[in-house]
MIBA-807765 format. One record per residue (C-alpha): x, y, z; residue number from 1. Coordinates in steps of 0.25 Angstrom, whole numbers. Example, Ala and Ser with C-alpha at 12.3 -4.5 7.8 and 13.67 -1.06 7.14 Angstrom:
BEGIN
[marvex [49,-18,31],1] [marvex [55,-4,29],2] 
END
This chain:
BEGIN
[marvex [691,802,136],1] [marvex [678,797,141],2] [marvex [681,782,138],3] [marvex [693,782,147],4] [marvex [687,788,161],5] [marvex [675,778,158],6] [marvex [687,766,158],7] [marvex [694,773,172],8] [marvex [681,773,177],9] [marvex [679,758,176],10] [marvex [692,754,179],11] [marvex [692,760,193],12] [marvex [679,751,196],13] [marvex [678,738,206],14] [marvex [686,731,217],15] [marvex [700,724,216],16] [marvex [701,710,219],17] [marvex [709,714,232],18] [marvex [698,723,236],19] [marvex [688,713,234],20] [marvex [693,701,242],21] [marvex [696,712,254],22] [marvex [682,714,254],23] [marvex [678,698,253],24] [marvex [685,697,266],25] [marvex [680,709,272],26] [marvex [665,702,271],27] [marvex [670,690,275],28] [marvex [675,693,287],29] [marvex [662,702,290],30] [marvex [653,689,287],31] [marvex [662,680,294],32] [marvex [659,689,306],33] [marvex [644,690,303],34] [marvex [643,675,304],35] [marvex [650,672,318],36] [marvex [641,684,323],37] [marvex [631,676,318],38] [marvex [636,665,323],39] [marvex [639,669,337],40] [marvex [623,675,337],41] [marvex [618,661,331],42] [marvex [626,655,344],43] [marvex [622,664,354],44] [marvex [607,663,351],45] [marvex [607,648,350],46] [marvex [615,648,365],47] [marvex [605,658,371],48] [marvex [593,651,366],49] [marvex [599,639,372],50] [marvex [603,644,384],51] [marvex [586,647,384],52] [marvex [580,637,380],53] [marvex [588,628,392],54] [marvex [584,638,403],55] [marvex [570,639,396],56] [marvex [569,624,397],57] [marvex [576,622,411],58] [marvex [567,632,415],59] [marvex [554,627,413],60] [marvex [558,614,415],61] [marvex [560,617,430],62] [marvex [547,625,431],63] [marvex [540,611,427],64] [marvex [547,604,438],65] [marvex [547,612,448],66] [marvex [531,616,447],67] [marvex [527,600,449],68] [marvex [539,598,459],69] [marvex [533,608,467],70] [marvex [519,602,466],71] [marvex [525,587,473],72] [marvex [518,583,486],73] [marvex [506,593,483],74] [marvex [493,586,487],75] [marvex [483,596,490],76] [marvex [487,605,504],77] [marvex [496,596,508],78] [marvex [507,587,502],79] [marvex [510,574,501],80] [marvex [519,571,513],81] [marvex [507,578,521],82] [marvex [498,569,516],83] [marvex [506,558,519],84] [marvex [508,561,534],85] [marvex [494,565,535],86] [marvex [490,550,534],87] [marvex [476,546,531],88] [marvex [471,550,519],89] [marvex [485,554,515],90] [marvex [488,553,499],91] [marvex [478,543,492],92] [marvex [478,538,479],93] [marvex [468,530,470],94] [marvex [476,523,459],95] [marvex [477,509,458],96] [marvex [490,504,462],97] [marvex [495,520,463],98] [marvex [499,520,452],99] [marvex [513,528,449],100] [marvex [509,541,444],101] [marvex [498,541,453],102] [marvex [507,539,466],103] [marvex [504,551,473],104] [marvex [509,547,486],105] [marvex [523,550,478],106] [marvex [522,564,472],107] [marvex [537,565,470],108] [marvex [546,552,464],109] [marvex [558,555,454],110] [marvex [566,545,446],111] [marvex [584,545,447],112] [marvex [589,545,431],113] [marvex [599,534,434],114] [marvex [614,539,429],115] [marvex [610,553,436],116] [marvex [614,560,448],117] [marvex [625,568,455],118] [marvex [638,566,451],119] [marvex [634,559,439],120] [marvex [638,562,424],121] [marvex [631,558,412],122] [marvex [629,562,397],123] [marvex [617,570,394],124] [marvex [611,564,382],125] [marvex [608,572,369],126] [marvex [596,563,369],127] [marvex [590,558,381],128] [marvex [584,544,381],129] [marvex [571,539,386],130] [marvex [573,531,399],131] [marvex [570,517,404],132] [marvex [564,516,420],133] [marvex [577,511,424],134] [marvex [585,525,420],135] [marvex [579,528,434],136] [marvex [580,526,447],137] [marvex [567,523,453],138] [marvex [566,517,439],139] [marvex [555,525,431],140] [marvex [540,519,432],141] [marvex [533,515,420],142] [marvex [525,525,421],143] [marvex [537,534,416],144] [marvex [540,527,406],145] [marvex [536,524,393],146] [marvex [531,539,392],147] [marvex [533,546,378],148] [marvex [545,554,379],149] [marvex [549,547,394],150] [marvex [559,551,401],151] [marvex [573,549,396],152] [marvex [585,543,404],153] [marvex [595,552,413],154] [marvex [583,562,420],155] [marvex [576,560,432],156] [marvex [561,560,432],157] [marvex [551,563,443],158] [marvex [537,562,447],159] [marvex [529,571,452],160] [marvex [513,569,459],161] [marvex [506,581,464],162] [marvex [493,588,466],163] [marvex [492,599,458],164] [marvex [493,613,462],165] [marvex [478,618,458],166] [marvex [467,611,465],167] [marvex [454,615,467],168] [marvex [442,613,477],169] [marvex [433,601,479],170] [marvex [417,607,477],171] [marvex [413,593,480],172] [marvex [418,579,487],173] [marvex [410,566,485],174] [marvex [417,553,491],175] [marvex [412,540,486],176] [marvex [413,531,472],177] [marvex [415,538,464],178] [marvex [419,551,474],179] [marvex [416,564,467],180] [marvex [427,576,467],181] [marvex [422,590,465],182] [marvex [431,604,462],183] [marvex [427,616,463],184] [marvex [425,621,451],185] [marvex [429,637,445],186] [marvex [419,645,437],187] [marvex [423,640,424],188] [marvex [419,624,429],189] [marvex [427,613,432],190] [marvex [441,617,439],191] [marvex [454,619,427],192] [marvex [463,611,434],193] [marvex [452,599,434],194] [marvex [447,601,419],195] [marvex [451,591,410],196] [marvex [454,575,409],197] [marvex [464,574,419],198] [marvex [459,564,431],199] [marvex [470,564,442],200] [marvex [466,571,454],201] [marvex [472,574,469],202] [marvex [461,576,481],203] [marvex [468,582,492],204] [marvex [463,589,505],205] [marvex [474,591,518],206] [marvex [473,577,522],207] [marvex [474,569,511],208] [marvex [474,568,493],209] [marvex [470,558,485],210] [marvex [475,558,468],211] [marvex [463,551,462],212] [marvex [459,550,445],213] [marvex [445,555,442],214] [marvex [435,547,437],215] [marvex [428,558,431],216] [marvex [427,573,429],217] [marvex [416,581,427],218] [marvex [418,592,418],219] [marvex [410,602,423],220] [marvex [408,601,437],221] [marvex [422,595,438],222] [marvex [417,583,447],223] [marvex [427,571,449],224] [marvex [421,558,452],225] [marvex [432,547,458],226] [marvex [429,532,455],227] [marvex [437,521,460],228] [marvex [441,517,446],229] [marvex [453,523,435],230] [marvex [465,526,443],231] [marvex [458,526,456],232] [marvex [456,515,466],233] [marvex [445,521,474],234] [marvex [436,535,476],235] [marvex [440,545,486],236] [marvex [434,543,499],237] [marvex [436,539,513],238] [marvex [447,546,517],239] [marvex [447,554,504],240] [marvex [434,560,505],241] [marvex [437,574,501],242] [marvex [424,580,505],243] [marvex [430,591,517],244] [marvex [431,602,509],245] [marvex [447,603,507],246] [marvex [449,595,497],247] [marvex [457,601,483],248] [marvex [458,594,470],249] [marvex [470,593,461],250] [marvex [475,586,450],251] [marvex [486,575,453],252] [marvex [497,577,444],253] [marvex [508,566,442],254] [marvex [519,569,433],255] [marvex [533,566,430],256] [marvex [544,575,426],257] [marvex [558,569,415],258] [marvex [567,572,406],259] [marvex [561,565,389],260] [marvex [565,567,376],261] [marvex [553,576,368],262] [marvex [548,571,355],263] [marvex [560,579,349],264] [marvex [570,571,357],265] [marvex [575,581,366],266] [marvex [574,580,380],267] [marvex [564,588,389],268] [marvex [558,589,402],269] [marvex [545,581,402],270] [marvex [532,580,411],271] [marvex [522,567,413],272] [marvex [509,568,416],273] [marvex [498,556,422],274] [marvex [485,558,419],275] [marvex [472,551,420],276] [marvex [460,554,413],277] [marvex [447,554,423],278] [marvex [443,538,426],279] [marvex [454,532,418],280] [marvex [462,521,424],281] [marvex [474,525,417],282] [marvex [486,536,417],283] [marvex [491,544,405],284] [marvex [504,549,406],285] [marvex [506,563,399],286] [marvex [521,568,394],287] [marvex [524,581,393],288] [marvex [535,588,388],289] [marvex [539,601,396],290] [marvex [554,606,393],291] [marvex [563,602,381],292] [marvex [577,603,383],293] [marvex [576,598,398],294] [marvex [588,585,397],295] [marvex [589,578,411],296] [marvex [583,581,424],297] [marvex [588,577,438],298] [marvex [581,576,450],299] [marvex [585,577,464],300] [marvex [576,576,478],301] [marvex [578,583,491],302] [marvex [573,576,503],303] [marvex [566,581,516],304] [marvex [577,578,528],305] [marvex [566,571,535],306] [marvex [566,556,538],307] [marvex [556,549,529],308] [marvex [550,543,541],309] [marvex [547,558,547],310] [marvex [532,563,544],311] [marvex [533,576,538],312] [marvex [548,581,530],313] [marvex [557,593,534],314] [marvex [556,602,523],315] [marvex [572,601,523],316] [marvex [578,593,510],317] [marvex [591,585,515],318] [marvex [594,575,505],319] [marvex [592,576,490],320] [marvex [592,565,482],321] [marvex [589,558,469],322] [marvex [575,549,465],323] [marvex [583,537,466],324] [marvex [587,538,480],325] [marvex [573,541,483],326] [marvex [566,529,477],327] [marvex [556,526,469],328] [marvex [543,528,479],329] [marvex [531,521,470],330] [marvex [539,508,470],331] [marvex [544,508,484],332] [marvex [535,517,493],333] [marvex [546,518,505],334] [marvex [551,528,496],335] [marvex [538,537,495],336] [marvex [541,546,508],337] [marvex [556,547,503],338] [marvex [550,556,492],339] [marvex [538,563,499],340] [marvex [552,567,508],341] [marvex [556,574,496],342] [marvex [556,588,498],343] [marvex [563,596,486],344] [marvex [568,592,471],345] [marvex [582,594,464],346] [marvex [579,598,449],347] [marvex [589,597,437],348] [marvex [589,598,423],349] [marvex [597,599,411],350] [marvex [590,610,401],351] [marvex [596,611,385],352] [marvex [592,620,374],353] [marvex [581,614,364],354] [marvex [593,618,352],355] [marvex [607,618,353],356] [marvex [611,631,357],357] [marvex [627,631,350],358] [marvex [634,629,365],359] [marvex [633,618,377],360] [marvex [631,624,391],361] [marvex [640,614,397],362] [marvex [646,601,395],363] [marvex [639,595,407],364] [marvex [626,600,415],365] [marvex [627,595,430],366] [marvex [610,591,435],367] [marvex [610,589,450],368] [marvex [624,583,451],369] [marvex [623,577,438],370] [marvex [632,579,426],371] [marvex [627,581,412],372] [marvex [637,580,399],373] [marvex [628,587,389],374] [marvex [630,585,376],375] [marvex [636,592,366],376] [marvex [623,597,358],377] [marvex [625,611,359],378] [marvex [612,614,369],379] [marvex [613,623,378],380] [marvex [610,615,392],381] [marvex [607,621,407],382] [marvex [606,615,420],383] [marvex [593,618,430],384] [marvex [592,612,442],385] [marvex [581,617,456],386] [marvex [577,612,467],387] [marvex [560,613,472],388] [marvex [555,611,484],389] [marvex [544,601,486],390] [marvex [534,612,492],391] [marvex [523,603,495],392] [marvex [534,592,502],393] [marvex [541,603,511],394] [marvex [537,602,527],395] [marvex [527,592,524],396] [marvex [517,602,521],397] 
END
């Protein structure tokens, strides 16, 4: 009697085959879902980190270029058109031959990427290539070429010269060979912004400026003596004697602004630099890499309404156009005051996620009139464009 419930027992135990597959699928079907969830999150993640990363980068990119744009033209209390009308004194250099980065009279010059403009359609590379001069229209200068990680073909480049925003006082003026230049120095010694190697130096007052390379600096009192030797072909006198009291010192910055392919072989925004290190008779140019992800970038320049034979601009941009129709300014010097007339700049650029992001924004990203075919490589791409005021070129100052 026992022995038969323990066999019922036992034989009531388990699943049937039927039950069992029911339950397989059941599973299935609950996993299948889990994974397109996941799926769908994994997507949506990688979209919305790329959607980031191209506003983070076209962001900061246009913060670069619209802080030095702004700068153009400065050159102490007034700008170079001022100086220009002023006569005189004017804007004086001492650089044998005035040599291109140290062409101060032209503190704005850009170059056309050839294939490029309104109207125009052309395939956006997955992999940009370094250029040769004749990409561009003026054709690029030597001295933009050659530079490790140059800039790759298809993208405008431009040049800016400025003074730059923090000067400081003279304590001291002494004319003569060599002519000693003095700052005023803060309570922890010589003047930040004048600490270090760096050796390219603006003088201005309100009636004229002169860019000039120290011959030496003196670390503690901050002294600059100016011998007619390096890059400068004589010491500041005559009608550069800066001994009135007005006078401010800054550094002279020269830099140039394109589009290169980082050591990683993607493309960015990217910054030059010429320097000189005090009493050297020789520039070094200094790249620096600022925002990845930054694919091409167009130009455009709004001109004053004024004639170029009128003394003083309007403040009023009537015509924009592109660096090509401008000119290039250091090989033919008619075409300086057609840049001074210069008033306000047209910024675009194309901005693409540092990792593919799983979806293309669009097929084709229009730059300033000019049509883009991205290509298929699943990054997510935005277009940025803005337009900045010369400040220092509006009304003549």
């Amino acid at each position: 009697m026992i022995r038969s419930i323990s066999r019922s027992r036992y034989g009531a135990a388990g699943l049937s085959l039927v039950e069992l597959m029911v339950a397989i699928l059941i599973g299935s079907i609950l996993m299948m879902g889990l994974v397109q969830v996941f799926a769908a999150s994994r997507t949506a993640y990688q979209l919305s980190q790329g959607v980031a990363r191209a506003q983070e980068n076209g962001r900061f990119a246009m913060d670069f270029l619209l802080h030095d744009l702004r700068m153009v033209g400065h050159s102490g209390c007034v700008n170079d058109q001022a100086l220009t009308m002023l006569g005189g004194g004017g804007i004086n250099q001492h650089f044998n031959a005035a040599s291109y980065p140290l062409r101060f009279d032209v503190s704005l010059q850009g170059y056309e990427a050839n294939g490029t403009g309104s109207g125009v359609e052309i395939t956006l590379p997955a992999a940009g290539v370094e250029g040769a001069g004749t990409d561009w229209t003026p054709a690029l200068p030597a001295e933009l070429l050659g530079i490790p990680n140059g800039p790759i073909a298809g993208s405008d480049v431009i040049v800016l010269r400025f003074l730059a925003p923090i000067g400081t006082t003279l304590s001291g003026f002494a004319a003569g060979s060599p002519a000693t230049v003095t700052p005023t120095v803060d309570g922890a010694g010589v003047t930040r912004e004048f600490a270090g190697t760096r050796s390219l130096f603006g003088l201005a007052d309100c009636q004229r400026a002169s860019i000039f390379q120290a011959t030496t600096i003196n670390a503690t009192t901050g002294a600059i003596t100016v011998a007619g030797n390096g890059l400068n072909t004589s010491t500041l006198g005559g009608l550069e004697n800066y001994g009135g009291g007005q006078a401010v010192l800054y550094r002279a910055e020269t830099v140039a602004y394109y589009v290169a392919l980082n050591p990683e072989g993607a493309p960015a925004l990217y910054r030059v630099r010429w320097e000189a290190a005090p009493g050297v008779n020789a520039l070094t140019r200094t790249p620096e890499e600022l925002v990845e992800g930054i694919e091409t970038l167009q130009i455009m320049y709004g001109r004053d309404s004024a004639p170029i034979t009128d003394p003083a601009p309007t403040g009023y941009m009537s015509t924009v156009a592109t660096a090509d129709a401008l000119g290039d300014p250091v090989a033919d010097n008619t075409k300086i005051q057609g840049w001074r007339r210069v008033g306000a700049v047209q910024l675009g650029m194309i901005a693409r996620s540092t990792l593919p992001s799983a979806n293309n924004s669009q097929p084709k990203e229009s730059v300033l009139g000019t049509r883009f075919v991205a290509p298929d490589d699943k990054r997510y791409r935005a277009t940025y464009e803005n337009t900045v005021a010369l400040r220092n070129r509006m009304f003549g100052n």
